[in-house]
Backbone bond lengths (Angstrom), bond angles and torsions (degrees), N, CA, C in turn:
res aa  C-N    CA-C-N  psi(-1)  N-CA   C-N-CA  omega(-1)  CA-C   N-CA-C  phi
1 X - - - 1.449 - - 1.530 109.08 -
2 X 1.183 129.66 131.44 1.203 154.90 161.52 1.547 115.95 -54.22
3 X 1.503 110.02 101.42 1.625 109.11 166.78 1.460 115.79 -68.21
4 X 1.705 98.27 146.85 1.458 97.24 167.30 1.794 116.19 -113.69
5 X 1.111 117.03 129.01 1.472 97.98 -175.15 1.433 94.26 -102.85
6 X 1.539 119.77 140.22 1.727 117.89 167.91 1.579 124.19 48.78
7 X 0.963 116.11 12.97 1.341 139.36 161.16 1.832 104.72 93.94
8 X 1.666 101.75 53.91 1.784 114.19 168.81 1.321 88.46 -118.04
9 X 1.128 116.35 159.80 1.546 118.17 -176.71 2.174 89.31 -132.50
10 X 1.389 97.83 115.65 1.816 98.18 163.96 1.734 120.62 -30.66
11 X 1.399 122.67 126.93 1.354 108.29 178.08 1.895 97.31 -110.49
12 X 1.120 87.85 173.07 1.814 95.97 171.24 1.534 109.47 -120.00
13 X 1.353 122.39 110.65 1.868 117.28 -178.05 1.664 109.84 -56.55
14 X 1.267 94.14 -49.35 1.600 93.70 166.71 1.483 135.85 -62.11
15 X 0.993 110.14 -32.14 1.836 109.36 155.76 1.820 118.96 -71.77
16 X 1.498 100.15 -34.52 1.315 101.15 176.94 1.330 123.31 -63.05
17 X 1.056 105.74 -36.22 2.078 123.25 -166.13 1.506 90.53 -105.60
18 X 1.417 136.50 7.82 1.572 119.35 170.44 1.675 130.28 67.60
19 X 1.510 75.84 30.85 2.001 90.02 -174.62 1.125 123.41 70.16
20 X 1.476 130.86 38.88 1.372 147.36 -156.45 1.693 104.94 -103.90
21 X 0.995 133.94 113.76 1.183 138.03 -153.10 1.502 105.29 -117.48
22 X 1.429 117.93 156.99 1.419 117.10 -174.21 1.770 107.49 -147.03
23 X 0.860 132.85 126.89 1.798 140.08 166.22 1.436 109.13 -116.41
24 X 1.275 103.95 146.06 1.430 117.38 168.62 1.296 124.50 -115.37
25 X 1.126 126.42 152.40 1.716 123.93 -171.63 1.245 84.69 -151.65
26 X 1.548 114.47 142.08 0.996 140.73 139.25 1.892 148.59 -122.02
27 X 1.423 121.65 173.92 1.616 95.70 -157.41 1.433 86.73 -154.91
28 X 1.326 113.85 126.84 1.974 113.28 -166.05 1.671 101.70 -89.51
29 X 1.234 113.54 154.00 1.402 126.15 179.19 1.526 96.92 -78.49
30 X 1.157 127.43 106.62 1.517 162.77 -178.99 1.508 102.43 26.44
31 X 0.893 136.83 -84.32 1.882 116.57 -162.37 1.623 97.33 -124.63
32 X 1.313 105.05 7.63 2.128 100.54 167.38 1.389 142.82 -93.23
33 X 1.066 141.72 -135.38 1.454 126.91 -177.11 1.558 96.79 -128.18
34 X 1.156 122.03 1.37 1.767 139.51 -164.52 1.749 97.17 -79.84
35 X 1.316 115.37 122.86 1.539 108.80 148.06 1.090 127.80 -42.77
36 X 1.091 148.31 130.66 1.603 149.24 137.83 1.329 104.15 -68.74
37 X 1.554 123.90 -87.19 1.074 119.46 -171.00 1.786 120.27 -138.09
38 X 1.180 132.78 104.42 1.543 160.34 144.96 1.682 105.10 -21.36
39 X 0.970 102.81 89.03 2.038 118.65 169.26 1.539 99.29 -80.97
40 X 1.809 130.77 110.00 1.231 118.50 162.15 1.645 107.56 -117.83
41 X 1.362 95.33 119.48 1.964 99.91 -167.53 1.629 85.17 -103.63
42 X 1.717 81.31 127.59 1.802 83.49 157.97 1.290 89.29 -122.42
43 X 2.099 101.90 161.98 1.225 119.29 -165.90 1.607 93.29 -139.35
44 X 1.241 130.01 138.29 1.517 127.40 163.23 2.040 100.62 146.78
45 X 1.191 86.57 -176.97 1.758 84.32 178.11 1.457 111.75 -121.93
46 X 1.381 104.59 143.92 1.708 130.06 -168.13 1.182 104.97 -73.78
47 X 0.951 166.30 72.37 1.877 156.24 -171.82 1.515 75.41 -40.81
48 X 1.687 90.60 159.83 1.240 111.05 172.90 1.345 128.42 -107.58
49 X 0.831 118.76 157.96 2.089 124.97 -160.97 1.184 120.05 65.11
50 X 0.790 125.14 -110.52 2.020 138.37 -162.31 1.495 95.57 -98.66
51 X 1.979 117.84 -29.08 1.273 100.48 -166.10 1.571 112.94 -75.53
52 X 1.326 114.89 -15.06 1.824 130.99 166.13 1.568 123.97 -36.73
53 X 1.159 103.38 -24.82 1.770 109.35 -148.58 1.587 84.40 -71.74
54 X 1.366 125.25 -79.85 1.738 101.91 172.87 1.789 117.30 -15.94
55 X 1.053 125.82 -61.66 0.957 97.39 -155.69 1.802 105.64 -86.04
56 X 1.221 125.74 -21.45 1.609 134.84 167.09 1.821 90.41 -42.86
57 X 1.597 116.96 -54.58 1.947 118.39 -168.91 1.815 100.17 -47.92
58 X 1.395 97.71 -57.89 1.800 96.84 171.45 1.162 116.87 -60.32
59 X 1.050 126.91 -10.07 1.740 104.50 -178.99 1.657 99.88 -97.96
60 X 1.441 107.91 -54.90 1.441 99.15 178.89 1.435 123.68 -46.49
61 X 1.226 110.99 -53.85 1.217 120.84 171.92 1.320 138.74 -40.45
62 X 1.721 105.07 -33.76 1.093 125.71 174.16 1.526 120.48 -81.01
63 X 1.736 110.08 -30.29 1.306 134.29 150.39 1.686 116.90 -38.76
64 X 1.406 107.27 -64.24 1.407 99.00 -174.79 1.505 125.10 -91.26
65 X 1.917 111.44 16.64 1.014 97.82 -154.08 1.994 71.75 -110.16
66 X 1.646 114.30 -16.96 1.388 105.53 -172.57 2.065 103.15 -71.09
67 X 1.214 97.77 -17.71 1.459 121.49 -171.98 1.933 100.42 -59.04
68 X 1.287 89.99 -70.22 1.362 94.59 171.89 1.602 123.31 -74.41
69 X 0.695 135.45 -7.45 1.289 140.49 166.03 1.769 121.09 -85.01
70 X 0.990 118.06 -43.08 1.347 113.59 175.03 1.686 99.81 -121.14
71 X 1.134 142.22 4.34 1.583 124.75 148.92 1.771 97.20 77.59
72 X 1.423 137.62 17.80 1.047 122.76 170.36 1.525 145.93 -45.38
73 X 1.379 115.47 133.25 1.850 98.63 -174.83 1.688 115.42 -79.32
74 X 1.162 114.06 -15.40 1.494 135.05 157.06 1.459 136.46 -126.64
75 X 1.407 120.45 149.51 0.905 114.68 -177.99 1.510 124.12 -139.62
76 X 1.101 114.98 150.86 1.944 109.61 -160.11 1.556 89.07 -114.62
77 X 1.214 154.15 133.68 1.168 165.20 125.10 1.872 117.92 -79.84
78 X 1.605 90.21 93.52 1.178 116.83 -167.82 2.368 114.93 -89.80
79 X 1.685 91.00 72.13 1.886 89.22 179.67 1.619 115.57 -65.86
80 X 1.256 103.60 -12.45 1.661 106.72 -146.13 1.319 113.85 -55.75
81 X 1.534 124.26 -9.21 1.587 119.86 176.43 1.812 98.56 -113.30
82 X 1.527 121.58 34.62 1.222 119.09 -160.47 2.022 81.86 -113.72
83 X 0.851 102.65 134.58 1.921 113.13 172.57 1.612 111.31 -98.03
84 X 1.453 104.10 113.18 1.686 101.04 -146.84 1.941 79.66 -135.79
85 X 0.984 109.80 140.89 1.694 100.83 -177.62 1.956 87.52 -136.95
86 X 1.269 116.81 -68.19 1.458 83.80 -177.88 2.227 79.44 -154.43
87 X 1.220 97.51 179.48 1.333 121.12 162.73 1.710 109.47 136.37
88 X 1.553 117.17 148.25 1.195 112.45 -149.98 2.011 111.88 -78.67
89 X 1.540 102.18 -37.12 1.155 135.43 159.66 1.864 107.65 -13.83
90 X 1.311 104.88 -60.66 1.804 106.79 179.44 1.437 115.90 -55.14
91 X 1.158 125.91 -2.32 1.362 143.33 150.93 1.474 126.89 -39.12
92 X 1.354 100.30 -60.23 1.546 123.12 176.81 1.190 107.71 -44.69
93 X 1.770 112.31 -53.67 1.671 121.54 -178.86 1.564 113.75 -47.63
94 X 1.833 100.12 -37.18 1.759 86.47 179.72 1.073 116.77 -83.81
95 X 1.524 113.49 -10.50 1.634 100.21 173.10 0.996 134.49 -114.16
96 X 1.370 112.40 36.94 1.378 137.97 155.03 2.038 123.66 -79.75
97 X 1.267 85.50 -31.52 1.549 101.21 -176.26 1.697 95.81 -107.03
98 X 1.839 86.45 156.55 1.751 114.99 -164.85 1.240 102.33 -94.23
99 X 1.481 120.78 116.29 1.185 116.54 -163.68 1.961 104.23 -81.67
100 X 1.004 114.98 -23.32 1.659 143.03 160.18 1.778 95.74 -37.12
101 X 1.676 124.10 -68.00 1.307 128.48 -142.80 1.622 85.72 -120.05
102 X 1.250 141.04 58.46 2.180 108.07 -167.27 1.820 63.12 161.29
103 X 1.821 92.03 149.09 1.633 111.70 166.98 2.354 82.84 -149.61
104 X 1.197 95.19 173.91 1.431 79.13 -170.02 1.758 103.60 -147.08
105 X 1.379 115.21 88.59 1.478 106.21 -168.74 1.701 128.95 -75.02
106 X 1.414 85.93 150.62 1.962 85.99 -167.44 1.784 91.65 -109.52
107 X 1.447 83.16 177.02 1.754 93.41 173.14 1.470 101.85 -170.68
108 X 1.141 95.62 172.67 2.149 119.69 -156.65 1.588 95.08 -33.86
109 X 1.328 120.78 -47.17 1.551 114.05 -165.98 1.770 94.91 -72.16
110 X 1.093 143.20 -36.17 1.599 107.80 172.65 1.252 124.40 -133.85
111 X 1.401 115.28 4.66 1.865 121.28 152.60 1.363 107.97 -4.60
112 X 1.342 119.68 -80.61 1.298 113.50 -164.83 1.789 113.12 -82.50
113 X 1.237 133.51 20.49 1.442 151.68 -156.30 1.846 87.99 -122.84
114 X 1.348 106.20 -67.26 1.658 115.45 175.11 1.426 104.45 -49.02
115 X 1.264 123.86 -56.20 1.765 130.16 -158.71 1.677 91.77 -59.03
116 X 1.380 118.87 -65.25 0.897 114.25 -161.00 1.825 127.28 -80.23
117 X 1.773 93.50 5.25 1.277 83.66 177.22 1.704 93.21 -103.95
118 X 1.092 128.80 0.08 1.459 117.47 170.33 1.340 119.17 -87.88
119 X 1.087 134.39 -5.14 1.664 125.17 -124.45 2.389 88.01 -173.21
120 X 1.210 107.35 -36.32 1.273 110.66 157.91 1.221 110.66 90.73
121 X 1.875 131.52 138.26 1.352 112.58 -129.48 1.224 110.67 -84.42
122 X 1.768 145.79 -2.77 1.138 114.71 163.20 1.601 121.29 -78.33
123 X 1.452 117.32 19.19 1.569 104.29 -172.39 1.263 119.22 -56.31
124 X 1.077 117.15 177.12 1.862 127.44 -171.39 2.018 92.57 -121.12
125 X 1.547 102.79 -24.80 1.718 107.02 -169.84 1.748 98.78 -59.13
126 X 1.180 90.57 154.83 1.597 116.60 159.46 1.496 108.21 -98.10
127 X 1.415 126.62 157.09 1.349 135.24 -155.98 1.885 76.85 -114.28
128 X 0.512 127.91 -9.32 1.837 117.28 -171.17 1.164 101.33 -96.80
129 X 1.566 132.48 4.88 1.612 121.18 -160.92 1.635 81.02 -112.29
130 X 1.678 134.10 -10.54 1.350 111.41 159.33 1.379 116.01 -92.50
131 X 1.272 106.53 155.96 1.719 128.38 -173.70 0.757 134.06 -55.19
132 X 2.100 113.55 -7.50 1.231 114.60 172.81 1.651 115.32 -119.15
133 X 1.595 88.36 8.53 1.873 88.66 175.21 1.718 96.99 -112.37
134 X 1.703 99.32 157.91 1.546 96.80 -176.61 1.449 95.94 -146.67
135 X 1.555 122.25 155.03 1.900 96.45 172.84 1.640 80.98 -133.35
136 X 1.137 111.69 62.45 1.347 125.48 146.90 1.637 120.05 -162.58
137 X 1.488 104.41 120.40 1.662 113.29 -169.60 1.584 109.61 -55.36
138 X 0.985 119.14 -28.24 1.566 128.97 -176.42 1.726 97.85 -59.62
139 X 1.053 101.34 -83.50 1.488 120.69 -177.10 1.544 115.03 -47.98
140 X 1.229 96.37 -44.59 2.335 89.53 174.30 1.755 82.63 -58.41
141 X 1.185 122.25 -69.33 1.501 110.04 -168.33 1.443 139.48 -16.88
142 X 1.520 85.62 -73.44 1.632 115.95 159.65 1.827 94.40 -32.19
143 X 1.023 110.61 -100.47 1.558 124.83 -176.94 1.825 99.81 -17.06
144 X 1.094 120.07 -84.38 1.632 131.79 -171.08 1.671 85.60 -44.94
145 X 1.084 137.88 -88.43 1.620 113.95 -168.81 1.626 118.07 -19.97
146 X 1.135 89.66 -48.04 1.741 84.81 -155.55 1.789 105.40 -62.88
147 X 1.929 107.20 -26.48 1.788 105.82 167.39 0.813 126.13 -47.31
């Protein structure tokens, strides 16, 4: 049961956002204390439509809060274990991030969820044939060095 103090009632982020999970990795620009580049993998599933926006608040959020916290010159935005089926909202996430400094990897659970929310749902495109999606962590890497 949930206390209320003064009429706030305790929330849980994890019940709110639907068990949506977040890690950070990071990797220093060659022998200093400086970020290079900030890996934030979220893992869990997106409800779909309007019911997402909790969990879209955790991701961004979690985005700008790894942003401010470690000051990175790149950044990898890692969905690929995130279960994303459709809603328009996951949008926001890409345009929050620098497509210049950030590459953003997908995987089997929403490849075709991403394709079609960029590109619109009868496309035939793959979301990996642009430069800033990759569905391999190696390779967004590869790529983000070379920015």
């Amino acid at each position: 049961m949930l206390k209320t103090i003064m009429n706030f009632k305790k929330v849980d982020l994890g019940e709110t956002c639907n068990g949506m999970t977040c890690d950070f990795f990071t990797q220093n620009l060659r022998d200093t204390h400086l970020i290079d580049i900030l890996h934030i993998k979220f893992s869990g599933k997106y409800r779909p439509g309007s019911m997402g926006k909790s969990e879209l608040g955790y991701m961004t959020g979690n985005y700008e809060l790894g942003k401010a916290v470690w000051r990175p010159f790149k950044i990898v935005i890692d969905i690929s274990e995130v279960d994303y089926e459709w809603g328009d909202d996951m949008e926001l996430l890409l345009d929050i991030s620098d497509p210049k400094s950030s590459v953003m990897i997908v995987g089997d659970k929403n490849r075709k969820a991403i394709s079609t929310l960029m590109f619109g749902m009868e496309t035939e495109k793959d979301i990996v044939d642009n430069k800033f999606f990759f569905d391999d962590l190696e390779k967004g890497i590869e790529k983000l060095k070379r920015k």
